[in-house]
C-alpha positions, 0 to 999 in steps of 0.5 A, spaced: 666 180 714 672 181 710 667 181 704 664 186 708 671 190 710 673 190 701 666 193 700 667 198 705 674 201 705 675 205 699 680 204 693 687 209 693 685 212 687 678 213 687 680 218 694 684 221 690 681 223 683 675 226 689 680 230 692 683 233 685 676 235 683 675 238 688 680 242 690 678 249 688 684 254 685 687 262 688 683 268 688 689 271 686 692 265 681 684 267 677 686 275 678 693 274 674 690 270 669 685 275 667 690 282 668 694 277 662 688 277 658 686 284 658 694 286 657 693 281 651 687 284 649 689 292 650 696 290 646 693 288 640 687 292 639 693 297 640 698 294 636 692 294 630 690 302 631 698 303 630 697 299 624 691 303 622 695 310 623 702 308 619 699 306 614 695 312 614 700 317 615 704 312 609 699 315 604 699 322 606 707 322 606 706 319 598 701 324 596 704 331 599 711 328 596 707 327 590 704 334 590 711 337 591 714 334 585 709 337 581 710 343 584 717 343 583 717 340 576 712 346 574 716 350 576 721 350 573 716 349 565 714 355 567 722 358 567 724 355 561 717 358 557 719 365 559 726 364 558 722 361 551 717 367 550 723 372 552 727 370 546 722 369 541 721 377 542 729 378 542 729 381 549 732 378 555 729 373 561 730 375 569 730 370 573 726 371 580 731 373 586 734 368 590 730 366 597 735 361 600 742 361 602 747 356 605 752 359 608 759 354 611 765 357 615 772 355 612 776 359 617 777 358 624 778 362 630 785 365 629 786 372 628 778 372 629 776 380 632 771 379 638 765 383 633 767 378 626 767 372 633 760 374 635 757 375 628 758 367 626 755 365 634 749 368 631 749 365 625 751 359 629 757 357 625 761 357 631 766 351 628 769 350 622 765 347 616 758 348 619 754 350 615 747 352 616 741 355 611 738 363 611 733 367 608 736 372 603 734 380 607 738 386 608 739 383 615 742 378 613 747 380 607 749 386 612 751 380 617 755 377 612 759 382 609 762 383 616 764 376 616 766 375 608 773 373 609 771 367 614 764 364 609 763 361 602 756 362 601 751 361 595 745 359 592 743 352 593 739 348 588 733 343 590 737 338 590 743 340 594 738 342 599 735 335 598 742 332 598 744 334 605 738 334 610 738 326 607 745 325 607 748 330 613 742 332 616 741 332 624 735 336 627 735 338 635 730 333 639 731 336 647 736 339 646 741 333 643 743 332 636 739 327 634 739 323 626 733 324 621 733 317 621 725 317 621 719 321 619 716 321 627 722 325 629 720 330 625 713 329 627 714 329 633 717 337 634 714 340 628 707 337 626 704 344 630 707 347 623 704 341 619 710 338 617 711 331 618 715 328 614 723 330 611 720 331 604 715 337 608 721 339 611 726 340 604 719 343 602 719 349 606 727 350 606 727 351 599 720 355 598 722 359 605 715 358 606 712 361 613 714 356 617 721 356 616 724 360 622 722 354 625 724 349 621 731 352 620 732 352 628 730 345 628 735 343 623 742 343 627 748 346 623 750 342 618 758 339 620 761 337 613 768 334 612 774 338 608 773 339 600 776 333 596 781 336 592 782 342 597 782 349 597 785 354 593 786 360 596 782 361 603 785 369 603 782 371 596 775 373 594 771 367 589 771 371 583 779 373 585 779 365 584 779 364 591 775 361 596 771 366 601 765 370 599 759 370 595 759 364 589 752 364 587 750 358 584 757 354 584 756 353 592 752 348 589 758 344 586 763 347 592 758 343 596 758 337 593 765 336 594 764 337 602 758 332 603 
């Protein structure tokens, strides 16, 4: 009978391992596991796309800043064979007038009539050394002759504009001032008039191609710092040997010194 008893009664670990295999796991333990499964699966055929599509984009930016070089360089062969052509034949070259001006505040608001005040809100130069860029018309010009003594303003080159939408530039995102860290902010705003890119965006600066309006109200004015060396005399016309007023292409230098 006590062999009988030990044969029948059942071992502590036995009765155990049967009640492991047998217990069953949570619906809702199954149901996480799955979410966490399709998240890491949505995550990373995203993350493969978003690869795709820069590298994509990254090809795209190479090629059209590759184009524009060419444009540029073209550019400017063709002045230097005219100018060429034009003294082979003992006469004299004309360059094309200048599309692109950058106009910068160096007086500020004392002794500033209300209708001179107005005029520099509307070309948005309302502190001083703002500077922001315009298209040359009569519009224009007539606004800046009225405000003469308060601006210094010129022709600037590829490499002044280049220099200060990469070194000062600052576009308006939702109404903040928002640094052009990255081409996707400009993307963001702009891409409806197929700029993508900053080289985009010095492009249609430069040219004043038909989307400049835009692109220009994009870009917040420029704050630059005070000349190093200074001023000379801000009350007296440039070609007086002042500061105020049109400089032509000496803007260029006048701004490197502010950036």
């Amino acid at each position: 009978t006590r062999l009988r008893r030990l044969v029948q009664q059942p071992k502590m670990g036995d009765s155990e391992s049967g009640t492991k295999k047998h217990r069953s796991v949570p619906e809702s333990v199954l149901k996480k596991r799955r979410t966490l499964k399709d998240l890491r699966d949505a995550r990373a055929a995203s993350s493969v796309a978003a690869r795709k599509t820069k590298s994509t984009k990254r090809r795209a930016i190479f090629k059209r800043a590759e184009a524009y070089v060419k444009e540029y360089r073209r550019a400017e062969s063709d002045e230097i064979r005219l100018k060429r052509v034009a003294k082979s034949k003992r006469n004299f070259y004309v360059p094309a007038e200048a599309k692109l001006l950058f106009v910068i505040r160096i007086r500020g608001i004392n002794g500033v009539s209300p209708r001179v005040r107005k005029i520099l809100q509307l070309l948005r130069l309302r502190q001083i050394h703002n500077g922001v860029f315009m298209k040359v018309n009569k519009a224009t010009l007539s606004m800046l002759r009225l405000v003469d003594p308060y601006v210094a303003y010129g022709y600037p080159s590829l490499k002044t504009v280049r220099d200060l939408i990469y070194k000062r530039g600052h576009g308006k995102v939702k109404g903040r001032r928002t640094a052009l860290t990255e081409n996707s902010i400009i993307e963001n705003s702009l891409s409806r008039c197929n700029l993508i890119c900053i080289e985009d965006l010095v492009h249609e600066i430069f040219t004043v191609g038909s989307n400049f309006k835009q692109a220009n109200r994009f870009l917040w004015p420029f704050k630059l710092s005070s000349p190093r060396g200074g001023y000379r005399k801000k009350g007296t016309h440039f070609v007086e040997g002042g500061d105020y007023g049109n400089r032509a292409e000496h803007i260029n230098k006048f701004v490197k010194q502010m950036i």
